[in-house]
Structures are given as C-alpha cells and as structure tokens.
C-alpha positions in Angstrom: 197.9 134.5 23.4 199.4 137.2 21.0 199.4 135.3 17.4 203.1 136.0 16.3 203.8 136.3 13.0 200.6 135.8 10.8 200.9 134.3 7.9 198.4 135.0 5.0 199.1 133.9 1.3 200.2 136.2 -1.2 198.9 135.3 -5.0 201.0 136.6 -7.3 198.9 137.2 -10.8 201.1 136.7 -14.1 200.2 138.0 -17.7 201.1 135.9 -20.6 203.0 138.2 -22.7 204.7 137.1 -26.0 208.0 136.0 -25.6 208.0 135.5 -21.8 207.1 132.5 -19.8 204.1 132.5 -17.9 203.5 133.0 -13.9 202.9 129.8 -12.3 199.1 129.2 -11.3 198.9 130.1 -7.6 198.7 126.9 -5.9 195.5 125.7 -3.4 196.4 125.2 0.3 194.9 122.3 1.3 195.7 122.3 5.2 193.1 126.0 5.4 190.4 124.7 2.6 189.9 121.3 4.7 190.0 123.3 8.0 187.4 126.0 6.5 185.3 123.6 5.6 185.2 121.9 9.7 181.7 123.3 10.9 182.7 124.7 13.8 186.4 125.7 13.5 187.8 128.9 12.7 191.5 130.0 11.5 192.3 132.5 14.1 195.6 132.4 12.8 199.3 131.0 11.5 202.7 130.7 12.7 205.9 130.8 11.1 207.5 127.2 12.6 209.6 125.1 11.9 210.4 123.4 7.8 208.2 120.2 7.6 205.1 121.8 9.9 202.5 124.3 9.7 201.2 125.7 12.8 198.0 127.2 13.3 195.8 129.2 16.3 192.4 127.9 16.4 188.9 127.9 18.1 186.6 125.9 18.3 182.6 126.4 19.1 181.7 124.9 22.0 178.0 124.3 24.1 179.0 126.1 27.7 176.5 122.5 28.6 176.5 119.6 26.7 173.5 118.7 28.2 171.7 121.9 26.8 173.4 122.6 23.8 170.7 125.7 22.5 172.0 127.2 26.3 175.2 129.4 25.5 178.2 128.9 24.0 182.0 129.1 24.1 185.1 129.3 22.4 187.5 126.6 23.1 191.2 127.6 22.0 193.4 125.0 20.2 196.3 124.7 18.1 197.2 122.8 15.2 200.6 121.5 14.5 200.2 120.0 10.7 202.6 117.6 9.9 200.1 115.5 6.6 196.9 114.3 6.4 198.5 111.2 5.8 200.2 110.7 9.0 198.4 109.6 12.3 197.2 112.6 15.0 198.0 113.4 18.7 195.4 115.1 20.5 197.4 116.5 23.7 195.8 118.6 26.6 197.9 119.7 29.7 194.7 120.1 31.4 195.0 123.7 32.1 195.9 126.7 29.9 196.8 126.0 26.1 200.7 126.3 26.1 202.5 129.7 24.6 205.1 128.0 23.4 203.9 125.3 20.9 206.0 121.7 21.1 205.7 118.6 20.1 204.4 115.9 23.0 206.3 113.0 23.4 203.8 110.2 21.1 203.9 112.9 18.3 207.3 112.8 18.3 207.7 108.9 17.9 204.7 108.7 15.5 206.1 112.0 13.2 202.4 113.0 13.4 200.1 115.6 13.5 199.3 117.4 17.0 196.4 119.5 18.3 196.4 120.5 21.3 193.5 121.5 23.6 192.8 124.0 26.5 190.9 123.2 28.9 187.2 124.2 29.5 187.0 126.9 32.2 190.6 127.8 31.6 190.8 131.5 30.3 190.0 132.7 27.6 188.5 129.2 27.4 185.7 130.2 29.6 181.9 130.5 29.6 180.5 133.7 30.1 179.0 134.5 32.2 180.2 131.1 34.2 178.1 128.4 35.5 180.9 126.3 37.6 178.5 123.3 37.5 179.9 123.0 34.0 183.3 122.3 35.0 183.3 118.3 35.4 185.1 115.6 33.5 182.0 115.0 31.6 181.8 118.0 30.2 185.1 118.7 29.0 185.4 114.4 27.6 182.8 115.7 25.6 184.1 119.0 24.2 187.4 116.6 23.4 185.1 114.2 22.0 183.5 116.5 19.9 186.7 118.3 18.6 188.6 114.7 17.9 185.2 114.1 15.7 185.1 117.0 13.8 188.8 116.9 12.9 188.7 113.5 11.6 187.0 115.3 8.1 190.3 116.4 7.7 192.1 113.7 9.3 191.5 110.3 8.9 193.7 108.0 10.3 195.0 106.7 13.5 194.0 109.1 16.7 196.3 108.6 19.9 195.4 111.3 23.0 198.2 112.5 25.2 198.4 114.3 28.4 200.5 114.8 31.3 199.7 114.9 35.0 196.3 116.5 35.3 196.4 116.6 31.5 196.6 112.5 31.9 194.0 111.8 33.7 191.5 113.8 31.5 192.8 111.8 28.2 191.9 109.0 30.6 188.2 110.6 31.6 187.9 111.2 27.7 188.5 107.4 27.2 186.0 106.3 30.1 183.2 108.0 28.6 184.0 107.6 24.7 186.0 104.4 24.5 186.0 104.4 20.2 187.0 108.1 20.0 190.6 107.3 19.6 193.0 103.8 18.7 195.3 104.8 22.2 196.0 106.9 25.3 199.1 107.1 27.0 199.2 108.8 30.2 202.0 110.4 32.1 202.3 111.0 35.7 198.5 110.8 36.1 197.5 110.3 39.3 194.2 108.6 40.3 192.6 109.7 43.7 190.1 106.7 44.0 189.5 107.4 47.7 190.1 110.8 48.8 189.8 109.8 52.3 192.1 107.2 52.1 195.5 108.9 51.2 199.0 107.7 51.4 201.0 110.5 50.9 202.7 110.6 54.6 203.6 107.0 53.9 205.4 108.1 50.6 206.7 111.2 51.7 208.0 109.5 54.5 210.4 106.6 52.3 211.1 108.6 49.2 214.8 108.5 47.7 217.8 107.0 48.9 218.5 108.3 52.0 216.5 109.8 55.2 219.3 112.2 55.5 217.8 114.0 52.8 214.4 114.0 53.9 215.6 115.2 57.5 217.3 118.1 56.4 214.0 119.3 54.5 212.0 118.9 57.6 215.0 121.1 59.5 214.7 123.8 56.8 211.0 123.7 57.1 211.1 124.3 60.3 213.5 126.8 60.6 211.7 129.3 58.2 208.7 128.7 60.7 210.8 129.4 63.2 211.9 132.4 61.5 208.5 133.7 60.6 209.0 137.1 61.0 212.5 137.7 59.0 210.5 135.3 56.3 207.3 137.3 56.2 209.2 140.6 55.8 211.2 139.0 52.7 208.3 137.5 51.3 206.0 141.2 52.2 208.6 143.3 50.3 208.9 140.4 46.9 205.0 141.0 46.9 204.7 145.1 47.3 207.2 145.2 44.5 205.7 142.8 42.4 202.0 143.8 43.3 200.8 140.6 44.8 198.1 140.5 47.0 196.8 138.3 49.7 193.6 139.4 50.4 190.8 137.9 47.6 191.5 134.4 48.2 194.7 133.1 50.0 193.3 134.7 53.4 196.8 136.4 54.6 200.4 136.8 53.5 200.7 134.1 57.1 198.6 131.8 55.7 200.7 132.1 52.1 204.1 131.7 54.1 202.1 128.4 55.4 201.3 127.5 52.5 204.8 127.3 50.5 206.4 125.7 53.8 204.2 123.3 54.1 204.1 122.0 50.2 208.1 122.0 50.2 208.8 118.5 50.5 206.0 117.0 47.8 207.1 119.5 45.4 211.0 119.4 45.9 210.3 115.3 45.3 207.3 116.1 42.1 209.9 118.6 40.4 213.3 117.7 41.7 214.7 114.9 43.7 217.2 112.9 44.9 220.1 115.0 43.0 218.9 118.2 45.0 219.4 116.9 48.0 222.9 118.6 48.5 221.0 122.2 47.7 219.0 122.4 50.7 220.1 124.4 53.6 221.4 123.4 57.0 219.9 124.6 60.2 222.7 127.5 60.6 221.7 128.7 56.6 221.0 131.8 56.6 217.0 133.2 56.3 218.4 134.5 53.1 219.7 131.3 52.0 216.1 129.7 53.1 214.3 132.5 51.6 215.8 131.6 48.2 215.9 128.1 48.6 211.7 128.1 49.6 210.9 130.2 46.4 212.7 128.1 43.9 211.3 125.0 45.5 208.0 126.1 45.6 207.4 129.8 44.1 206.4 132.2 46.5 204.2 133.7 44.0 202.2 130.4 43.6 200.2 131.4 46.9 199.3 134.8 46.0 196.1 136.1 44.8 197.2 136.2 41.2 199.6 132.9 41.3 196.1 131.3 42.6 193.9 133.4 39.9 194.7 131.4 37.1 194.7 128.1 38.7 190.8 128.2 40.6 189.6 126.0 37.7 191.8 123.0 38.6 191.4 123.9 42.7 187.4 123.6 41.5 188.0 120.3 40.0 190.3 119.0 43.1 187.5 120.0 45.2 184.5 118.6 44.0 185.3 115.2 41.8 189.2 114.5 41.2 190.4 114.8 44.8 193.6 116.1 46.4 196.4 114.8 48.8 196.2 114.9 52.1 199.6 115.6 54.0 199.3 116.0 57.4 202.2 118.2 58.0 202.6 116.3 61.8 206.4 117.6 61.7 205.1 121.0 61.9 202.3 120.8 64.3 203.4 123.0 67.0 204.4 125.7 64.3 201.1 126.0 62.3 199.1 129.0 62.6 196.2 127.8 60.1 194.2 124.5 59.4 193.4 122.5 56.3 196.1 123.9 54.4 196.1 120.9 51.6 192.6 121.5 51.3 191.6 123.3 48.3 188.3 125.0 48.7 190.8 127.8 50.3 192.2 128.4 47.0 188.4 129.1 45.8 187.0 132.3 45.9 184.3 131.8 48.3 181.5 133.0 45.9 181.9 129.8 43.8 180.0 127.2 45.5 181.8 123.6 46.1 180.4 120.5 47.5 182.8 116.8 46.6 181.0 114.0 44.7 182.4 111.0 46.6 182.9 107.9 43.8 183.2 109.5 40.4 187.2 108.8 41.1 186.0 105.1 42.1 184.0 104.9 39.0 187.3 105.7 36.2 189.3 103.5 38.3 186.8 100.4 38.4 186.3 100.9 34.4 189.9 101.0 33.9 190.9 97.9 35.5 187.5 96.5 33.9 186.9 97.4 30.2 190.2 99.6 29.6 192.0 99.2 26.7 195.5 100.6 24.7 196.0 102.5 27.9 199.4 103.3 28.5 200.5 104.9 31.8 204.3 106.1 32.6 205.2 107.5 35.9 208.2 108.0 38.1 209.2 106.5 40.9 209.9 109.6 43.4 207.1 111.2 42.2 204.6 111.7 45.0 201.7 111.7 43.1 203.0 107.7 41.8 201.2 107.5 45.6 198.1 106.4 44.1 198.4 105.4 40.2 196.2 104.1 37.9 196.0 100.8 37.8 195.5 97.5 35.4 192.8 95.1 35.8 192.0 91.6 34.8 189.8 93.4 32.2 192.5 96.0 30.9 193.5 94.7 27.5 196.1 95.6 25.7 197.2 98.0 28.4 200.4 98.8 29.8 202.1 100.5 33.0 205.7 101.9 33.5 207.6 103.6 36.4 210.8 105.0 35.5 213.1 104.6 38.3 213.9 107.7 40.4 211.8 109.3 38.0 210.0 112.6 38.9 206.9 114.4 37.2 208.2 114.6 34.0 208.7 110.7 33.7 208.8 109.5 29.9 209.2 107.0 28.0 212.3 107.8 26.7 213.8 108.1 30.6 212.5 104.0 31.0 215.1 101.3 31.0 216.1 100.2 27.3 213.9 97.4 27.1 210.8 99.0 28.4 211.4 101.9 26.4 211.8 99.7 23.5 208.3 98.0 24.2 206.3 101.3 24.8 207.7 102.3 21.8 207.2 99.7 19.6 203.3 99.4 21.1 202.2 103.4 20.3 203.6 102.8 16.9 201.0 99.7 16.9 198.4 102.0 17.7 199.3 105.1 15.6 199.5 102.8 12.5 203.4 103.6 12.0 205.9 101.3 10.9 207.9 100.1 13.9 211.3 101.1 12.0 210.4 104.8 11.1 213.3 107.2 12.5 212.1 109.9 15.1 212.3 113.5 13.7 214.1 115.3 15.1 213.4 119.4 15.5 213.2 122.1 18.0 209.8 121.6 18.2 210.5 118.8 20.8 212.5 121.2 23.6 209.5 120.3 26.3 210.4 121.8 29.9 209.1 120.5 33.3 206.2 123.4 33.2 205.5 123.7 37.5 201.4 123.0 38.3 199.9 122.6 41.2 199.5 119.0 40.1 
C-alpha cells in the first residue's frame, strides 16, 4: 500500500516577548502516545481523512506460529480508523488483503465507533518469510486477531464487536469459536459454512434461484454457446492476455483450461454478484461471440483465471482446500463440452509445490459449537446468493443469537437491505452489544461508500 499523505505534527515554538501574547503550548496527541506505548504496534503512518476521524497505517508483530512463538516472526498490516477512545470498536477483516481504500463497515457505522481492520495472515505483505503453509489455518490467524483485539484494548476499553463479510465472516466466526470472551458481538455477513464438503447442494440451488427459469435457461444457452465457440473465444481471450501480460502457464494449466474455468463459474457468480435484475443482459443464442465475450468478462473477469488474477488469491484456494471447503457444481449441462475435470476443485489454483491434504470435520466442529455454546452471533445473508446454500445455523444452545436473509438479496446482503422490522431489530441488538444508546443518529460521511469488492468467495 503506498501511505498517501503522511501526516507528522508540526510544533510551533513561541517566545514570550513584552508586549505580545504568547504561542499556545503545543498540545499532546493522545491517539499516537497510547498507540506508542502498545508493545507490539508501530505507526507506519497517517492519513489525511475525513473531519471527525483519524486514520492511521499500522503493523503489528506477529509469531509466523503461535505454537512456537521464539520460531520467526511477521508483520501483520492493519489500519486504524480513530473515532474516541470513548466510543465502542469494530474489529473488521475481509479475510484476504487489507483494503486500499479505507471505509467504514457497516456495525461501525451504526455504533459511530472506532474501526481497525485486519489483513489476513498469509495475505501479502502479510506473509511469513520464508513461508511454512502449515501456518495458514483458522487457528492461527483467531489467534493473531485474538492477540491484536488484546493489545488494543490498552487503548481502547470499551465494547468490542468483530465484523466480516463472506470469507471475512466466517473467520470473525472462527475467532469467536476459539476465543468466545475476546469480544461483546459478531455479526457476520454472507458467511458461508461448508460443514460437509462432500455433501454439497449447490446444483439444487443453482437449479431454483430467482424468479423465473427463463433466466436461468438463457445462462445455460450462453454458456454453451461460448463452448461451442471455443475457438473465436480463445482468440479474444489469447489477444486480452498478450496485451495485458497474463500468463497461463504457472498455475491455471492452459489458456483452455482458463476459458473453462470462467464458463463454467458464470451462473454462481452472476447469482453471488448480480441477480435477478440482470437477467435481461445476458445474450441470446444468435448474440454475437463479441457480445458473449464481453458479457463472460464482466460476469466473471477473465483475468480472475490467469496466473496473476490466481497469484494473489492462493492463500484463500489453500484454506478452501485443506479446512473450509469449496462448492461442488457439477456443471452436468456442459458435460459433452468439457475438455478438463475437477474444475471447482481448488488444489488447481495451487501452485503444485505447496503441499495440500483436507482435514475432514474442522468445518463440523465450528458449526456444532455454534449451534451449541454460540452467543451475540449475528448472521445476514441474501436470498439468491449461492453461498446462502449452506449457512450458518442457530442451535438450541445459541443464545442471544440472531439470523437474517434479505430477500433477493445477493453477496453484499446487509442489514440496512432487511425488511423494516428486521432491520429495526438487528439494529437495535448491535447497539445492545456495542454499549450505544439505541437513539444515537448514524453518521453519516464518505467514509461509508462500501462497493461489492468481487472474491472468489
């Protein structure tokens, strides 16, 4: 990230000379003296943001192993969004890379709180090196959130809500499993929870989704005509990657295999980052391989199966691969077009000298102690989102726990998207949590402009 802007204080020094009013003492800043003092923690830099908020780069130390803490370390990259040490604090992760652009999530905005936000171990620059991928498990990076939640509370004190989205979800979930008292709520959006991976539903979903199976005919027909039109495709898709510099080579196993690839993920990810409303943009069987061509890359991104579209992703692939699990679609309507097998599966987004082997029931094990001992859970999700396939779930033992679906919702499901009452309710409970009074107004600031960012989850 390229620190924009740094900020440093300027002291101005006054004499006292007869006649003329004194300078005014230069005054202490709080917000760096408490963060200086976090063992641990170092200012990397500050941002100019918006009135009302300070905003600062940070990293913090990190054991590449919790289990072997005197084994190697990392830097773990975070940012700060300071609103008052007297207000409550989100602690937000997508999961993956820490964001560019900062913004507010949505339980900072309703709280008017603090925010720091976390990348994910493994992520770069957030990366061991060199890199033992048997550190990448939801273990170890619960416990690098556990231990930056702990160390901030020096500075912060009072109520602690974590936040995530998608994959970013389910690890504030993981976080919870394994350190229950870290935090006074969680709410998680669009998380999915894979308890089975060889039990999948995804065909079943896929195959009733929206309103109509007009519209999930004609993305079939479109899939299958770009199959049908492999070559005019490949040469489109061959001429986007020479002038971009994509290769195929390291990982994805062949520009066919890519083509595969983005055909084959259309309809989950038209459904995860569209919907119904996009129906009447996808092309008939007489559209032009143009037409498809354009249609395919702003569905899916032909540049997400590339080498380099795959690069940054390999940690999450890792994770899907060997505890979280993936979905299995078995692409049936393409059968008798498919050059390549196991497309879905993502130890061929992995480059083949990082060993991967699945741990069957670590999934099973979250789900059975949310539905068991969870508690101030909160999970929103949307409707015709395919990964609302297989949600988390509330148990006889969940307490004060909650679930949502926002209808006709899609991956970026909220809870100001739920109906009124429901909203109201969600609402009214995180404020519970975060310690705010129920009335407070919502700020309102550019800091909350939060777009649909496309993962592979």
């Amino acid at each position: 990230m390229k620190w924009r802007g740094l900020v440093t204080a300027t002291v101005t020094c006054g004499l006292l000379l007869t006649g003329m009013p004194a300078a005014a003492a230069p005054q202490a800043d709080d917000v760096r003296e408490k963060l200086d003092g976090i063992p641990g923690l170092t200012i990397t830099g500050e941002r100019p943001t918006e009135p009302g908020f300070r905003l600062f780069d940070l990293t913090f130390t990190q054991p590449a192993d919790h289990r072997d803490p005197a084994g190697g370390v990392f830097q773990q990259r975070l940012t700060l969004l300071h609103r008052g040490f007297e207000r409550p604090t989100v602690a937000y992760t997508s999961g993956y890379n820490l964001p560019e652009k900062a913004s507010r999530a949505e339980p900072t905005q309703l709280l008017d709180g603090n925010q720091v936000s976390l990348e994910h171990r493994f992520f770069k620059p957030s990366r061991p090196e060199p890199a033992d991928w048997d550190e990448l498990d939801i273990w170890q990076s619960a416990t690098d959130e556990h231990r930056v939640i702990n160390a901030l509370r020096a500075a912060y004190g009072q109520e602690w809500i974590t936040t995530g989205g998608s994959k970013g979800g389910m690890t504030a979930v993981y976080h919870r499993h394994f350190y229950p008292g870290d935090v006074d709520g969680t709410v998680a959006y669009v998380a999915p929870n894979d308890v089975d991976n060889d039990r999948d539903g995804y065909d079943e979903f896929l195959a009733t989704v929206g309103t109509d199976q007009a519209c999930r005919d004609a993305l079939v027909t479109a899939q299958r005509e770009a199959l049908l039109r492999r070559g005019e495709m490949l040469e489109r898709f061959g001429d986007y990657a020479a002038k971009e510099g994509y290769t195929f080579d390291k990982t994805i196993g062949g520009i066919d295999r890519a083509l595969e690839l983005v055909v084959s993920d259309t309809p989950f990810t038209f459904w995860q980052y569209g919907g119904q409303a996009g129906c009447s943009t996808i092309p008939a069987a007489g559209a032009s391989t143009d037409d498809l061509y354009a249609f395919f890359d702003k569905t899916v991104q032909f540049s997400s199966y590339t080498d380099q579209g795959v690069e940054k992703y390999v940690p999450y692939y890792y994770q899907a691969g060997t505890q979280l699990g993936w979905p299995g679609v078995s692409n049936a309507a393409l059968a008798d077009l498919l050059h390549h097998d196991d497309l879905s599966d993502p130890r061929g987004l992995v480059p083949r000298d990082i060993p991967m082997s699945f741990e069957p029931g670590v999934m099973g094990e979250i789900d059975d102690w949310v539905r068991s001992a969870g508690s101030e859970l909160m999970f929103v999700n949307g409707e015709y989102d395919p990964w609302n396939t297989e949600p988390f779930e509330l148990g006889p033992g969940s307490e004060d726990s909650f679930k949502y679906v926002v209808p006709g919702g899609n991956h970026g499901a909220d809870i100001e998207a739920l109906p009124a009452s429901e909203r109201d309710e969600a609402t009214a409970t995180l404020r519970r949590w975060g310690g705010v009074d129920a009335g407070v107004s919502v700020r309102d600031t550019p800091l909350d402009e939060r777009p649909l960012q496309r993962r592979p989850f």
